[in-house]
C-alpha positions in Angstrom: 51.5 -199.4 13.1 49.7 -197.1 15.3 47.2 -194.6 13.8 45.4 -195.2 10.6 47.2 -194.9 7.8 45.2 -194.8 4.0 46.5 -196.6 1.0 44.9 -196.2 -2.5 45.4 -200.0 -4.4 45.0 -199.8 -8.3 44.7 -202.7 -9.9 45.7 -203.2 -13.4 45.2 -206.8 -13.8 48.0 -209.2 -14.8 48.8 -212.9 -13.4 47.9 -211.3 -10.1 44.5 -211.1 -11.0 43.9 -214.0 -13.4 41.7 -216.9 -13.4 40.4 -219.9 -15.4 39.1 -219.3 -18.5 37.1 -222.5 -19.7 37.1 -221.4 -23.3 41.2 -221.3 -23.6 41.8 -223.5 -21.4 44.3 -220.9 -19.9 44.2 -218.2 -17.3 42.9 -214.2 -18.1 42.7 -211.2 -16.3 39.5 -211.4 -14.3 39.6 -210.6 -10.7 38.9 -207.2 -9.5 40.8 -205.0 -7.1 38.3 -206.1 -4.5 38.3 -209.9 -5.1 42.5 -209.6 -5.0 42.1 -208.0 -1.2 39.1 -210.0 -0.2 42.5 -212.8 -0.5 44.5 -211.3 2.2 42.7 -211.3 5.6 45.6 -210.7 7.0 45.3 -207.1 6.1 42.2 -206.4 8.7 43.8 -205.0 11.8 47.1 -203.5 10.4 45.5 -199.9 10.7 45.2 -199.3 7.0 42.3 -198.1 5.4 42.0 -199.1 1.8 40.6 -196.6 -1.1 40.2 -199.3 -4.3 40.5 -198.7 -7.7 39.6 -201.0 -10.0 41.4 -199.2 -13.1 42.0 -202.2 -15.9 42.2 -205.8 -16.4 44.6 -206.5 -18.6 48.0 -208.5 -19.1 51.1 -206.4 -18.3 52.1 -207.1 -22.0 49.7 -205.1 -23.1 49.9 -201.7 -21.2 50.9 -198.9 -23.0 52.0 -195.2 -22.4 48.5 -194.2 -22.9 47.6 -196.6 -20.0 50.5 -195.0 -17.9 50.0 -191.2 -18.5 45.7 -192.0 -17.2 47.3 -193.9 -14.1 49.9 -191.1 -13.4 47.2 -188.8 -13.5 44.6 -190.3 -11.5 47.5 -190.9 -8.7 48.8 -187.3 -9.0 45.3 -186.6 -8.2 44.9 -189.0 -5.3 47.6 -188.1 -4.0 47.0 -184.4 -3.8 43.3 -183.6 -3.1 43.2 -186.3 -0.5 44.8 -187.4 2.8 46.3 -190.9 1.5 49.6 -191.8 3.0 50.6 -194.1 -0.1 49.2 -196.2 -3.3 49.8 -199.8 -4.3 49.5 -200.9 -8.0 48.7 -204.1 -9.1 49.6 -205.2 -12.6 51.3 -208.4 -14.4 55.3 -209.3 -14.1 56.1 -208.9 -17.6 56.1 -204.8 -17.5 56.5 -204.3 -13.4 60.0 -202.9 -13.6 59.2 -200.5 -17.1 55.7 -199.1 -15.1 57.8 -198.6 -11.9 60.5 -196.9 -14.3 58.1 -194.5 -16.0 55.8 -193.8 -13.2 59.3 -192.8 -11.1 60.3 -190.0 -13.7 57.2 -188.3 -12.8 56.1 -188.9 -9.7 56.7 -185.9 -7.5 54.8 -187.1 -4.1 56.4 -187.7 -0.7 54.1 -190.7 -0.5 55.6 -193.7 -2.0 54.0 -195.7 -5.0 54.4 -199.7 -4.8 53.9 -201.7 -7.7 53.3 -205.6 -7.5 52.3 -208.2 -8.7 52.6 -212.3 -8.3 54.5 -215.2 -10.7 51.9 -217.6 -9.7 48.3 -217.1 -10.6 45.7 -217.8 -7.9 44.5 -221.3 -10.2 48.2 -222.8 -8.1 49.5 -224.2 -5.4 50.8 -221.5 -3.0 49.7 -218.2 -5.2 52.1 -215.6 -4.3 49.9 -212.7 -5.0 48.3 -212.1 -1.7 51.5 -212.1 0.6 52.7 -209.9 -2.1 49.4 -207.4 -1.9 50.0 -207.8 1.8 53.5 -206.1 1.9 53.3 -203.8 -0.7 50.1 -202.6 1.5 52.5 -202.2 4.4 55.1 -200.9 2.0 52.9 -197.6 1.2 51.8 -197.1 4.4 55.2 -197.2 6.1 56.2 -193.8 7.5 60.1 -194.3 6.5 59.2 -195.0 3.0 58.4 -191.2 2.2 60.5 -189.3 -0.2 61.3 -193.0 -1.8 59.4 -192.9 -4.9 58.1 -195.7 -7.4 58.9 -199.1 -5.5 58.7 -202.5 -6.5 57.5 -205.1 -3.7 57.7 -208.9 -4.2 58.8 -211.5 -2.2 58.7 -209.4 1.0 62.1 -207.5 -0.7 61.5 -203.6 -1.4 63.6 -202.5 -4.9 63.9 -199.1 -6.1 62.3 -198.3 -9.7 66.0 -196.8 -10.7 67.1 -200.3 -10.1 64.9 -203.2 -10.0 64.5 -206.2 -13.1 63.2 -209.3 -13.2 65.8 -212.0 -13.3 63.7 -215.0 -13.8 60.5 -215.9 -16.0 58.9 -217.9 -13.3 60.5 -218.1 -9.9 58.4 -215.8 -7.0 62.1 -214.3 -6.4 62.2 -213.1 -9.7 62.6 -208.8 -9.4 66.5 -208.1 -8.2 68.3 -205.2 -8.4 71.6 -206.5 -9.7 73.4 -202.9 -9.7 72.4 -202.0 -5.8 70.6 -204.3 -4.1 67.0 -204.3 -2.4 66.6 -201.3 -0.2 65.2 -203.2 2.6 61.9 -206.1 3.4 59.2 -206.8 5.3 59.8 -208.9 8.3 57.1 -209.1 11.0 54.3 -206.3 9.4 56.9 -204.0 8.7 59.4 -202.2 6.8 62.9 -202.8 7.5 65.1 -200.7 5.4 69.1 -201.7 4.4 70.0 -199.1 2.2 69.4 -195.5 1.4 66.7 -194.7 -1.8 68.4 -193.5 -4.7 68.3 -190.0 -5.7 65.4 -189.6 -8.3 65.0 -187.5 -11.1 62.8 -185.2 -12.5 60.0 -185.1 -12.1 58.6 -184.3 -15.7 55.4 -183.3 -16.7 52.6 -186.1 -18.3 53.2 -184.3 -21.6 51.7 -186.1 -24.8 51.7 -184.0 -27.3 52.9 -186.0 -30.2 53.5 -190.1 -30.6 56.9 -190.8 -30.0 58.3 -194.2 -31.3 61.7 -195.1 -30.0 63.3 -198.0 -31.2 66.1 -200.5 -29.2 68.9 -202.0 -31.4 70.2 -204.9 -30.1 73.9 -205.9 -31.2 74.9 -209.4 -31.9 77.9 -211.5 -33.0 78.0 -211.1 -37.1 75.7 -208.0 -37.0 75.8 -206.5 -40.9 73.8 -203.5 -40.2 71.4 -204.7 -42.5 68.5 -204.7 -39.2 70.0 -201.2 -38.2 69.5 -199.6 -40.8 65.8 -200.0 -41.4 65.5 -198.2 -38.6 66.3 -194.9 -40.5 63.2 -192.8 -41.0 61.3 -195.1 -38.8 61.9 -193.9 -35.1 62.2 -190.5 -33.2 64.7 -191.9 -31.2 66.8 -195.6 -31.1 68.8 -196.7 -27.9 71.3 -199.8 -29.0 72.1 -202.0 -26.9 76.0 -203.1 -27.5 78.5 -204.8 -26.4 80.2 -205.0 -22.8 81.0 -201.6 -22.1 79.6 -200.1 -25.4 81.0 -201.3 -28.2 79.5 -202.0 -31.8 81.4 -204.0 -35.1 83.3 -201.7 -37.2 80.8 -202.6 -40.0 78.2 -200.4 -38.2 80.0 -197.0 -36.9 79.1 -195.3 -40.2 75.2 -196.0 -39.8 75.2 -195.2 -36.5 76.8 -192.1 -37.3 74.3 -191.2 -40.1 71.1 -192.0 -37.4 72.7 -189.6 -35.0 73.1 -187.2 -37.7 69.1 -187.4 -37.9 67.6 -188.6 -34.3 69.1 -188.9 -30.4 70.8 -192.0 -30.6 71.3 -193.5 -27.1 74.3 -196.3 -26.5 73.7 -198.5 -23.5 74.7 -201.9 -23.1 73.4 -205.2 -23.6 74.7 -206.6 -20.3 71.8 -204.6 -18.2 74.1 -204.4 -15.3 77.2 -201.7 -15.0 78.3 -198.6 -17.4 78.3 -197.7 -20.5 82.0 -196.0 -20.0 82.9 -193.0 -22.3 86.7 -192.8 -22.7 88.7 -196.1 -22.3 88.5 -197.3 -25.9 89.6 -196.1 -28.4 88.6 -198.0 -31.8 86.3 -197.9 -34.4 83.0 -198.9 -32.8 84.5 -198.5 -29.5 82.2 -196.0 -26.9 84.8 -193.5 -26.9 84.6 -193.4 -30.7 80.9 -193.3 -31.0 80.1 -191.1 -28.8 82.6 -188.5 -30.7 80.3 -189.5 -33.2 77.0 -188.1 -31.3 75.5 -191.1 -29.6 74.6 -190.4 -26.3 75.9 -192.3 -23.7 73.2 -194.1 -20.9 75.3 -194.2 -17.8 74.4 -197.3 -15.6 70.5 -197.6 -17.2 70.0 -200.8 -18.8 68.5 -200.6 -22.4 64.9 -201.1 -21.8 65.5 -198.5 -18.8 67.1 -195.8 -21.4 64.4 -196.5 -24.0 61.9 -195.2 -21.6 64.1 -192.3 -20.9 64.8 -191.0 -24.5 61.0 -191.7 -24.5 60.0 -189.5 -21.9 62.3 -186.8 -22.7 61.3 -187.3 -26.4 57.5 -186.8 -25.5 58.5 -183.1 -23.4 59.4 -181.7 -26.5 63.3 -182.6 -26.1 64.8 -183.7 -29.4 68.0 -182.5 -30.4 71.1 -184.3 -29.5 72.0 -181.4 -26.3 69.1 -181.7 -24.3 68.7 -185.4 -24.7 72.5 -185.7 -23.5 71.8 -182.8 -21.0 68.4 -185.0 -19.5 71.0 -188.3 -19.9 73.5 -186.6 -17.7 71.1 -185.2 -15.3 69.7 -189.1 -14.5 72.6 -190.2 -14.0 74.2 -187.6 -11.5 
């Protein structure tokens, strides 16, 4: 790789870093950022020096923002009193592709961010989490990766945060960006890249000057809008995710219409994979209709992906309907 490069590993904790714990009889977050490298050997004599954090042990169920703003901060600080070429993060499945999402809208480094994590805890047969650690170290320290962002590395494939989901509960091949593809993997110690990083947006400020609860509204066959409308007074934002291309039953226009009336109302679709469209149908509950009726359409972001946008923009200060379509629009260019 030629001259030393530095990597900063944070370690969150998650299935990556779980072990036996004799009084569930199940596996908890329990290994520290040090015992995860001490399981990749392979690591000595790639010209990387690590700086190791150990910064939580928890499940990835149970970050929160709170948890994300501290670890945005202590990177943005890494990253610009000191001469580190990249940072890893190490954290459970369950949230990789939300903390890859969020970390993205305000990260605004040239070094790249990896996040990873493993499906099979070291208690199994063939853990995946230190050939995982192993690229997502080579990942960060790759020259060609600056400029990319917030990564996700698993299964020696490098995904984009804009893009990346996990597609299976269990299998090691789990994260896939259904809309694009992986931008590239690691094949013999290093990065080999297939496609160009997407352009990125922002990046915004760790603002937290109020909570902000956003809601997601998922549509289903019979929906009376009973569910929907306990949401009213209850949120500062709600993203629902319809059907297809964004459509809703005709049952629920007028509720929708009321929320929007009251909080950014964000329409994505269920699917998690293409557009929301914005003038093809034209029907009551149809996308062309509500968005004439103030919801703001989510491009190509999948709901959970959109949530943590209205979120974000929600916690700047944005509220009103303009700016929240405005920050919508800007994503998506």
């Amino acid at each position: 790789m030629g001259a030393t490069r530095t990597v900063a590993v944070y370690s969150l904790g998650g299935t990556i870093a779980m072990a036996a714990d004799p009084a569930t009889g199940g596996v908890v977050p329990a290994l520290s950022a040090h015992d995860l490298l001490a399981a990749v050997p392979h690591l000595k004599g790639r010209g990387v020096e690590l700086r190791v954090h150990d910064f939580r042990r928890v499940p990835g169920a149970s970050l929160s923002f709170g948890d994300l703003a501290e670890l945005g901060a202590a990177i943005d600080e890494t990253l610009t009193d000191g001469d580190v070429d990249g940072v890893v993060i190490t954290q459970g499945t369950d949230t990789i592709e939300e903390t890859a999402f969020v970390l993205d809208l305000h990260h605004g480094h040239e070094q790249p961010v990896v996040v990873t994590g493993a499906l099979r805890n070291p208690t199994m047969a063939g853990p995946d989490g230190p050939a995982n650690l192993y690229a997502a170290v080579l990942a960060a320290a790759a020259p060609q990766l600056r400029g990319a962002g917030v990564l996700v590395v698993l299964n020696d494939e490098i995904h984009a945060a804009r893009h990346v989901r996990k597609s299976h509960t269990t299998s090691p091949a789990a994260f896939t960006s259904p809309a694009a593809g992986p931008l590239g993997r690691i094949a013999e110690d290093g990065v080999r890249l297939t496609a160009a990083p997407p352009r990125r947006f922002g990046p915004l400020a760790w603002r937290r000057g109020r909570d902000v609860r956003v809601g997601l509204y998922t549509v289903s066959l019979g929906d009376d809008g009973e569910l929907l409308a306990a949401w009213e007074g209850r949120c500062d934002g709600l993203v629902v995710a319809a059907f297809g291309v964004g459509h809703v039953p005709q049952r629920l226009v007028e509720s929708l219409e009321r929320l929007a009336a009251r909080v950014p109302v964000v329409l994505a679709s269920r699917i998690d994979n293409g557009p929301v469209l914005t003038g093809t149908y034209g029907y009551p509950g149809s996308e062309r209709d509500l968005i004439g009726r103030g919801l703001v359409p989510a491009g190509d972001l999948g709901p959970y992906q959109a949530r943590l946008l209205l979120h974000e923009l929600l916690a700047q200060g944005d509220s009103d309907r303009e700016a929240i379509a405005e920050g919508f629009a800007a994503f998506a260019r």
